[in-house]
C-alpha positions in Angstrom: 0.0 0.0 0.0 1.2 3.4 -1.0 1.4 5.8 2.1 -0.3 9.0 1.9 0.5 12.5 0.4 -0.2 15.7 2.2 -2.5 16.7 4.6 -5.3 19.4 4.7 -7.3 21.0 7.3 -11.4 19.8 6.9 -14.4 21.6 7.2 -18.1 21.1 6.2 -19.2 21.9 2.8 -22.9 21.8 3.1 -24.7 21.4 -0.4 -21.7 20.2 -2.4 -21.8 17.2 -4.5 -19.4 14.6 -4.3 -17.5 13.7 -7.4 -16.6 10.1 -8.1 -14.3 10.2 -11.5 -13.7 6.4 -13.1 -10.6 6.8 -15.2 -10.7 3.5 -18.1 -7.2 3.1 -20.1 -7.0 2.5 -23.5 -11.1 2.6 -23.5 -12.4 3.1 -27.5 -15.8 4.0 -27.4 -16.2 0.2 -28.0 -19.7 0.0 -26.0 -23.1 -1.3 -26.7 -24.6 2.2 -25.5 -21.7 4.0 -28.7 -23.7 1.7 -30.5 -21.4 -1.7 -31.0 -23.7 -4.2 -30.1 -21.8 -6.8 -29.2 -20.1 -6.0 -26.4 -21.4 -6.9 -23.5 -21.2 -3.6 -21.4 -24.5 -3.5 -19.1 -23.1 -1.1 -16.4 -21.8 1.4 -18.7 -24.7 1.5 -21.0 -27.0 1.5 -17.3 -25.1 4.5 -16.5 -25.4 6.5 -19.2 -29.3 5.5 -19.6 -29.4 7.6 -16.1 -27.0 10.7 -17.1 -25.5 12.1 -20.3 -23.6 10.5 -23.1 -21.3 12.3 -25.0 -20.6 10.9 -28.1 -18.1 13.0 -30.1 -15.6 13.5 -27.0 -12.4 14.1 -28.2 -8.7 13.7 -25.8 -5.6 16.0 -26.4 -3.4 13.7 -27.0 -3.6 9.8 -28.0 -0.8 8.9 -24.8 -2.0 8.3 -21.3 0.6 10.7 -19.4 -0.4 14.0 -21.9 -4.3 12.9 -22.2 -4.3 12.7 -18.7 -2.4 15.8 -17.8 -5.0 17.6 -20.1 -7.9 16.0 -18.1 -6.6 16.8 -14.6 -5.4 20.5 -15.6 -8.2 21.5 -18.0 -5.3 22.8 -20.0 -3.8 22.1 -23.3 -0.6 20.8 -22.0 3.1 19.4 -23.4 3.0 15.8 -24.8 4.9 12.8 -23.6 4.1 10.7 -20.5 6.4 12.8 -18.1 4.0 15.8 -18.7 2.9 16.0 -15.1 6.5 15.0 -13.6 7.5 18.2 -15.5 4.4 20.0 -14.2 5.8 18.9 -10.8 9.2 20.3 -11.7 7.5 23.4 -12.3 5.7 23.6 -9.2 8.7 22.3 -7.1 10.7 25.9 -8.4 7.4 28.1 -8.1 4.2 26.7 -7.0 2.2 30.0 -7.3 3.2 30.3 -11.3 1.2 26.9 -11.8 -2.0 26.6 -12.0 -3.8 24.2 -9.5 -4.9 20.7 -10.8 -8.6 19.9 -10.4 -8.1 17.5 -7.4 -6.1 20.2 -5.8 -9.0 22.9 -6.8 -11.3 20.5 -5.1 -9.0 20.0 -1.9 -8.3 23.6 -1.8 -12.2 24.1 -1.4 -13.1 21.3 1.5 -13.3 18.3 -0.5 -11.4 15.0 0.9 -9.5 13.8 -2.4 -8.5 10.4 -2.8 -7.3 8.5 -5.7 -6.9 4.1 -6.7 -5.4 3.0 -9.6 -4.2 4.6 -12.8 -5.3 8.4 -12.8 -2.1 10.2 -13.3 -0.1 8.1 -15.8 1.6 6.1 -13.2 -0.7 4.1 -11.4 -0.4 5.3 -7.5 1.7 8.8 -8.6 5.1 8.1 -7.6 8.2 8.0 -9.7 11.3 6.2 -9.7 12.3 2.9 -11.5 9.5 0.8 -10.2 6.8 3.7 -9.9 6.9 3.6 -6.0 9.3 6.5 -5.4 7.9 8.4 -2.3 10.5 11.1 -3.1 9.1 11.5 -6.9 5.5 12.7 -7.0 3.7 13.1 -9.7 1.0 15.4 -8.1 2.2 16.8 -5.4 -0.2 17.9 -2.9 -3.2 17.3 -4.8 -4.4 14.5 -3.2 -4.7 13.3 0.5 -4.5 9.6 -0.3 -2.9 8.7 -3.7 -3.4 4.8 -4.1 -1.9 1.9 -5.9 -2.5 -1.2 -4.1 0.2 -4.3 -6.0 -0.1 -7.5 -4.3 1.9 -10.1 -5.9 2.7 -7.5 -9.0 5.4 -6.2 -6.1 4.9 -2.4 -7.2 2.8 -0.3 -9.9 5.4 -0.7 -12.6 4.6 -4.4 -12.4 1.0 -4.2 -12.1 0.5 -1.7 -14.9 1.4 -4.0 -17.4 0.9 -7.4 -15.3 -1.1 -10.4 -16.5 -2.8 -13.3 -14.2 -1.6 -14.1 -10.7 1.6 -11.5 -10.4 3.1 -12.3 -13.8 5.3 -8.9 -14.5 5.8 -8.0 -17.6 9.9 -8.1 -17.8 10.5 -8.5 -21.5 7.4 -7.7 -23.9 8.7 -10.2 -26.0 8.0 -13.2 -23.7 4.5 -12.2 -22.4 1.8 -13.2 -24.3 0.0 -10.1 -25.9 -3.6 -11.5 -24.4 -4.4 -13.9 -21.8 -7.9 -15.4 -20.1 -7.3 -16.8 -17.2 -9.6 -19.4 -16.5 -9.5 -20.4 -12.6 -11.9 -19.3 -10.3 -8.8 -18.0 -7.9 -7.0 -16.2 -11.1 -6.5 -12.6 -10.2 -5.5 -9.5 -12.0 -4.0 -6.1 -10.8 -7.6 -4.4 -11.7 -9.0 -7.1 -8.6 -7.0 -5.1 -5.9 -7.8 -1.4 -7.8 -11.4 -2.6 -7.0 -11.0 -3.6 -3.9 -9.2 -0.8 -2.4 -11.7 1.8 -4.8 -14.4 -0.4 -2.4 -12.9 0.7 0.9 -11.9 3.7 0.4 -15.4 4.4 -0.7 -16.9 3.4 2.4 -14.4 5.0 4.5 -15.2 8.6 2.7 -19.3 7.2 3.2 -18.5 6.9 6.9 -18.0 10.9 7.9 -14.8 9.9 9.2 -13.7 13.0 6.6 -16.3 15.7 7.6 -16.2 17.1 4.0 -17.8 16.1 0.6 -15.3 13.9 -1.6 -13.8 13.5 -4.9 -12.9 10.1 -5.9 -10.7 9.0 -8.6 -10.6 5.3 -9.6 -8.5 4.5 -12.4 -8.7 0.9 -13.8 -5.9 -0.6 -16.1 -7.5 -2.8 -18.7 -8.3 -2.5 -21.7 -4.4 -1.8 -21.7 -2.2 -4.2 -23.4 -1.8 -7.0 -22.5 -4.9 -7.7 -23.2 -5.5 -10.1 -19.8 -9.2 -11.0 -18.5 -10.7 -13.2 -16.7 -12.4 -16.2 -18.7 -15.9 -15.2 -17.8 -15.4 -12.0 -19.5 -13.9 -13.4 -22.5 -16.8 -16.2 -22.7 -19.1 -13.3 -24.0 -17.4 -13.2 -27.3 -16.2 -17.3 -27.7 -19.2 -17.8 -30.6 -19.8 -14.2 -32.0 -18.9 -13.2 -35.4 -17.0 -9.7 -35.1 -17.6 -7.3 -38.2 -14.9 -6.7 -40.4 -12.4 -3.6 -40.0 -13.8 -1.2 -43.1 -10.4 0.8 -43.3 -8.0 -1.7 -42.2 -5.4 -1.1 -45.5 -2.3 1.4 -44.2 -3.2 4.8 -45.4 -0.9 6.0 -48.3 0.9 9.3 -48.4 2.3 11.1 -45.1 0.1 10.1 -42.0 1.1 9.6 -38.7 0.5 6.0 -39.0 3.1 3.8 -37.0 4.1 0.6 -36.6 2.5 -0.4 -33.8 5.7 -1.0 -32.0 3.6 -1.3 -28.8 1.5 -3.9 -29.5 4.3 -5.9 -31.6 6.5 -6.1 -29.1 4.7 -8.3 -27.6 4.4 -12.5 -27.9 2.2 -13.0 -30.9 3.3 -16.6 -31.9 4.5 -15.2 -34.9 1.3 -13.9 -36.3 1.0 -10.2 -37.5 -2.9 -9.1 -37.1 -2.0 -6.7 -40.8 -1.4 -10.5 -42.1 -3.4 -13.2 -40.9 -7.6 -12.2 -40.2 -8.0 -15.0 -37.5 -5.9 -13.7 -35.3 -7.1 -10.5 -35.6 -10.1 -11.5 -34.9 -8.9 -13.0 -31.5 -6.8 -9.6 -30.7 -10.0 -8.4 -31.1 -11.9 -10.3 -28.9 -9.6 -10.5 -26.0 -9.7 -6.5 -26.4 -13.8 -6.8 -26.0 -13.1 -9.2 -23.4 -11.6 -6.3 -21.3 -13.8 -4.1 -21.9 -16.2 -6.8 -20.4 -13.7 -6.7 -17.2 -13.4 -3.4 -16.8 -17.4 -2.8 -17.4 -17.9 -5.4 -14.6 -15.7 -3.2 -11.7 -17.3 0.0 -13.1 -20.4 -1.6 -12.3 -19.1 -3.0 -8.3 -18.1 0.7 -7.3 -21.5 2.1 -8.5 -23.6 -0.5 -6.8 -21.9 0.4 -3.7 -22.1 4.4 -3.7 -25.4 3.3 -4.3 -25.8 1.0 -1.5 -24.0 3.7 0.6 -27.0 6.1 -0.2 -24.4 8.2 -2.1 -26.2 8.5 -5.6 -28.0 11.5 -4.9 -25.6 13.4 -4.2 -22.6 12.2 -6.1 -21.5 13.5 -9.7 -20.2 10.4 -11.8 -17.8 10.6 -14.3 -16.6 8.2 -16.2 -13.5 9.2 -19.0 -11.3 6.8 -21.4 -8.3 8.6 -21.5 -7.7 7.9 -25.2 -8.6 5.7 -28.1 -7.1 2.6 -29.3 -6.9 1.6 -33.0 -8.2 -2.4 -33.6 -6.5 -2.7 -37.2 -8.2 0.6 -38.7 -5.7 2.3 -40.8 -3.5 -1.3 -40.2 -2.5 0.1 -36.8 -2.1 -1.8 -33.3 -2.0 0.9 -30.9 -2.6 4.5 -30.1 0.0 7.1 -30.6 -1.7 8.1 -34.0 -4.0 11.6 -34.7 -6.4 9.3 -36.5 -10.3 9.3 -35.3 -9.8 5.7 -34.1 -7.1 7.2 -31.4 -8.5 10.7 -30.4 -12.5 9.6 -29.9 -13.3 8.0 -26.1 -16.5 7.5 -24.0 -17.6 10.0 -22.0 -20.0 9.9 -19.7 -21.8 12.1 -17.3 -24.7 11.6 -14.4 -25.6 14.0 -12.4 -28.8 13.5 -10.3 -31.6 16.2 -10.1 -29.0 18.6 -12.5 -29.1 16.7 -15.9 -31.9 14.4 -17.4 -31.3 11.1 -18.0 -30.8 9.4 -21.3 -29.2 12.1 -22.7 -27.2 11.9 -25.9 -25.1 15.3 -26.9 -23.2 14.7 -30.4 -21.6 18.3 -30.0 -18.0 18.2 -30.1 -16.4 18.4 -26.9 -12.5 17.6 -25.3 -11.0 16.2 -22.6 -10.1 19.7 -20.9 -13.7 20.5 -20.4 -14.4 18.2 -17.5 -12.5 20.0 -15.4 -14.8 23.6 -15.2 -18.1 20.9 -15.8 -17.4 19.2 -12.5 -17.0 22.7 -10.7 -20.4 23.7 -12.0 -22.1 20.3 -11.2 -20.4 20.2 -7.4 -21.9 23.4 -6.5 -19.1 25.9 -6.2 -19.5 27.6 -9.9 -15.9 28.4 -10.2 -12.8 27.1 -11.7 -9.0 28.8 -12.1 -8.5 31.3 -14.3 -6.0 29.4 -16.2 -8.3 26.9 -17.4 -8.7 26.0 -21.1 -11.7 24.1 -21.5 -15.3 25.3 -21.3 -18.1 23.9 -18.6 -20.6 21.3 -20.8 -23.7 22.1 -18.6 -25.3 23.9 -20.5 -25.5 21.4 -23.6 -26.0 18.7 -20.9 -29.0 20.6 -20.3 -30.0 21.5 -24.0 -28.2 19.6 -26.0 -29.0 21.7 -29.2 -27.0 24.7 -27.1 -25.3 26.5 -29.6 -21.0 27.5 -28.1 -20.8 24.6 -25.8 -17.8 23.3 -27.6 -17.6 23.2 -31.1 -13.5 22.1 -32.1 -11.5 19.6 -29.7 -7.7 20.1 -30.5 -5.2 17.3 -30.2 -1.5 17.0 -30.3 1.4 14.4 -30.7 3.5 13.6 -33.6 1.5 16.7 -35.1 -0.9 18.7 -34.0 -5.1 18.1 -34.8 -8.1 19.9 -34.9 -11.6 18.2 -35.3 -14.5 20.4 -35.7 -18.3 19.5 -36.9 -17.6 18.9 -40.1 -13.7 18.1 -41.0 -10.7 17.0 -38.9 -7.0 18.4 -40.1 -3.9 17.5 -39.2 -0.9 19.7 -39.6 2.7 18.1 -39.4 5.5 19.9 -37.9 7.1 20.7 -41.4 3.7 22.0 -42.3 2.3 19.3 -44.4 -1.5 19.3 -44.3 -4.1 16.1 -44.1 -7.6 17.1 -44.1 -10.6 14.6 -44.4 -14.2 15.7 -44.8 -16.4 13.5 -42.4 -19.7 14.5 -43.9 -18.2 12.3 -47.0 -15.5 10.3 -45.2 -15.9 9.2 -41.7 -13.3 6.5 -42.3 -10.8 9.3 -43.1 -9.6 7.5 -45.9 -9.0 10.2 -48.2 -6.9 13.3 -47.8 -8.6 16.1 -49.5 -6.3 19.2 -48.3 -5.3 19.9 -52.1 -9.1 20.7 -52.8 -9.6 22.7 -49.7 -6.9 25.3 -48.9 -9.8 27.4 -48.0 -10.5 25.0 -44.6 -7.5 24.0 -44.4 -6.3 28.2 -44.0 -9.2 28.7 -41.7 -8.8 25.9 -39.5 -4.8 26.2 -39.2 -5.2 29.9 -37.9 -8.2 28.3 -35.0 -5.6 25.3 -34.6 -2.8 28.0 -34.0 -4.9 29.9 -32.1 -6.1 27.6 -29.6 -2.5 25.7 -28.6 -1.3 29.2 -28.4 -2.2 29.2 -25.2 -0.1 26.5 -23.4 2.7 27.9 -25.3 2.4 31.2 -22.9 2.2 29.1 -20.0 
C-alpha cells in the first residue's frame, strides 16, 4: 500500500456534490450504448441511460501521461508521459506560477481527495524505477490519499502491465500479448484497484472525513496485455465480429506507425495486418476487457449506491484515449487518426441533468475540469483553465457555443470540428478529411480545400497558443 500524500485541514461543505471520477485506459468508445452491439457492457450502458452521453468526446493527446495531464489541468498541455513529472518540476521551483490541478482545486475548497489505480499516468503517482518512489510525485499535494494497491505485481510498474496471478511484464517479447485466465482463484491487478476503490469508498461514506469527496478510480485494462478473466472473455467465444472497413495502411504522409507497442509483444509469430483470425482473436480479447473493466465500473457504483451516495454524487466516467483495432492497419494508439482521439464519455448528475441524454456536439478532454466545478456546486474554476463547462449542452443539447473544435497533439498537431478534422505536421504538411463524405478518413482532400484548411490552421494555432504562454 502506498502511504499518503499531504495533509489538509477539513471543514463542512454543506450542499456540495461529491464527485466520483472512473478513469478506463485505452477505452475506445467500444460499448453497446456508442452503439457496438456486441459487447457486452450493461453497467456502462445503465449509467449512461441515467445521465449524459457524449458521443463526439475528443482527448488531447492519443498517450495516457499527456491525455491525462490535459484532463486533470483542463489545460492544453506538453506531450509525452512525463507531462505531469515536468508539471511537478515546475511547481517544485514556483508553486504560485502553476495553475492548480482539479483535485487540488477541489481539496483547496473542503473536499477529501483520494485517488486508486491509474489516474495520473503512473498508477499510484510516484516515480522512480519501479513507480513507488515516495521522493518522486507526480502530483504533489493534490491529493490526501494517492493509491496503488500491488499484491503479488510487487509495485505499480509491475501491475501496470501485469497479467494473471503476479506475472510482471519483464520482456514484452516473452508475455503473451492477451491472456484469459480461466481459474476461479486467477487474479489480475484491476481485482486489488477494485478492492481498495471499495474501501476507500466506504471509509469517505463513513464521515470519518467531515467534507464532501472527490474520488478518482482508475482501472488498467483494456491496456495491453490484453489479460481478462475467462468469464469476461466467454461473452465473445461464438460471436462473429464485423470486419475492420479501413484496415489497408493509409498511403501518403500520416502519422501512422508501426505499432511498436503492440508488436513487441508475444504473438506466436502472427502479424494481425497479415493473418484475419488472429485479428479476430486480438480483437476479442480486447472486448473481453472491456467486459472486465465494465464489470468493476459496475461494483463501485452498486456500492455508492448502497452507501446512499447516488443522490448526491456526480459520476464521471472518461477513457483517456482511443485505441486503433486494425483501422488504418494500426495496433496501438500514438496516431492523430479518429480511431485514437474519440473515447466515452459519460456524465450523471442527479436532479441537475436528465437522464438518457445523448449530446453529439463536439467536446475535449479539458472541459471536465470547469463541468465538474459547476455540477459540485461551487461555480468556479481557475482562471488558467482552457476548457469550457458542458452544462449547458448537458441541459440542452441543441446549445449553440458549448464546444464546437476539440484540439489534439502528438506527432502533429489536430483539430476536429463538426464537419472536418485536419492534421498539420510539424514541417507544415497538411491532411484534411471531410467527415460529412469520409468518416473513415480515408481520403486526404487538403489539395481541394486550402480554404478549410487556411481557416482551420489559424483556429488550430490559435487555440495551442495558449499552453505555449504558459
Amino acid at each position: 500500500m502506498m502511504p499518503l500524500i499531504g495533509t489538509s485541514s477539513r471543514g463542512e461543505e454543506s450542499g456540495r456534490r461529491n464527485v466520483l471520477l472512473i478513469c478506463v485506459d485505452d477505452l475506445r468508445p467500444e460499448l453497446n450504448c456508442y452503439g457496438v452491439d456486441y459487447i457486452h457492457s450493461p453497467n456502462i450502458d445503465h449509467l449512461a441511460s441515467q445521465g449524459c452521453q457524449f458521443n463526439r468526446h475528443y482527448v488531447q493527446a492519443p498517450t495516457c501521461g499527456a491525455s491525462r495531464y490535459a484532463m486533470l489541468t483542463g489545460q492544453y498541455g506538453p506531450g509525452g508521459n512525463n507531462a505531469l513529472f515536468d508539471r511537478a518540476k515546475r511547481i517544485a521551483v514556483d508553486p504560485e506560477a502553476v495553475a492548480p490541478s482539479m483535485p487540488r482545486w477541489f481539496r483547496d475548497h473542503g473536499y477529501t481527495t483520494v485517488s486508486v489505480g491509474k489516474i495520473s499516468h503512473h498508477p499510484g503517482g510516484r516515480g522512480g524505477k519501479d513507480w513507488d518512489d515516495d521522493h518522486s510525485i507526480e502530483m504533489p499535494g493534490d491529493w490526501d490519499r494517492h493509491l496503488m494497491p500491488t499484491g503479488p505485481w510487487q509495485h505499480p510498474r509491475g501491475a501496470m502491465h501485469g497479467l494473471a496471478n503476479g506475472e510482471i511484464r519483464v520482456d514484452a517479447s516473452q508475455m503473451d500479448v492477451f491472456q484469459s485466465a480461466s481459474g476461479s482463484g486467477d487474479r489480475y491487478p484491476d481485482d486489488l484497484v477494485l478492492e481498495k476503490s471499495l474501501d476507500e469508498l466506504r471509509l469517505l461514506a463513513e464521515g470519518r472525513d467531515e467534507s464532501p469527496f472527490f474520488l478518482a478510480v482508475g482501472f488498467i485494462r483494456p491496456h495491453l496485455p490484453f489479460g481478462a478473466p475467462e468469464k469476461d472473455m466467454v461473452h465473445y467465444r461464438n460471436v462473429d465480429l464485423p470486419l475492420v472497413a479501413n484496415a489497408v495502411k493509409p498511403e501518403g504522409k500520416t502519422t501512422w506507425h508501426r505499432s511498436g507497442e503492440f508488436m513487441n509483444y508475444r504473438r506466436w509469430g502472427k502479424d494481425p495486418n497479415q493473418d484475419s483470425e488472429f485479428a479476430i482473436e486480438v480483437r476479442k480479447h480486447y472486448a473481453a476487457c472491456v467486459t472486465y473493466a465494465d464489470r468493476n465500473v459496475g461494483a463501485v457504483l452498486s456500492e455508492l449506491d448502497r452507501l446512499g451516495l447516488r443522490e448526491s454524487t456526480v459520476v464521471v466516467l472518461w477513457g483517456d484515449h482511443g485505441w486503433h483495432l486494425g483501422e488504418h492497419a494500426i495496433w496501438g494508439k500514438h496516431a492523430l487518426f479518429e480511431d485514437a482521439l474519440r473515447s466515452p464519455l459519460i456524465i450523471r448528475s442527479p436532479s441537475q441533468v436528465g437522464e438518457g441524454v445523448n449530446v453529439d456536439t463536439v467536446v475535449e478532454s479539458i472541459d471536465i475540469f470547469p463541468t465538474l466545478c459547476e455540477l459540485a456546486a461551487f461555480h468556479t474554476s481557475p482562471d488558467d483553465v482552457d476548457g469550457d463547462s458542458l452544462v449547458e449542452v448537458m441541459r440542452d443539447p441543441d446549445a449553440v457555443g458549448a464546444g464546437q473544435s476539440a484540439v489534439s497533439y502528438g506527432k502533429a498537431n489536430s483539430i476536429r470540428t463538426d464537419a472536418f478534422r485536419l492534421i498539420v505536421h510539424r514541417d507544415g504538411f497538411a491532411e484534411l478529411y471531410d467527415h460529412r463524405a469520409d468518416p473513415l478518413e480515408l481520403s486526404n482532400v487538403a489539395s481541394k480545400h486550402p480554404e478549410v484548411v487556411n481557416r482551420l490552421s489559424r483556429l488550430l494555432e490559435e487555440r495551442l497558443s495558449r499552453k505555449r504562454t504558459r
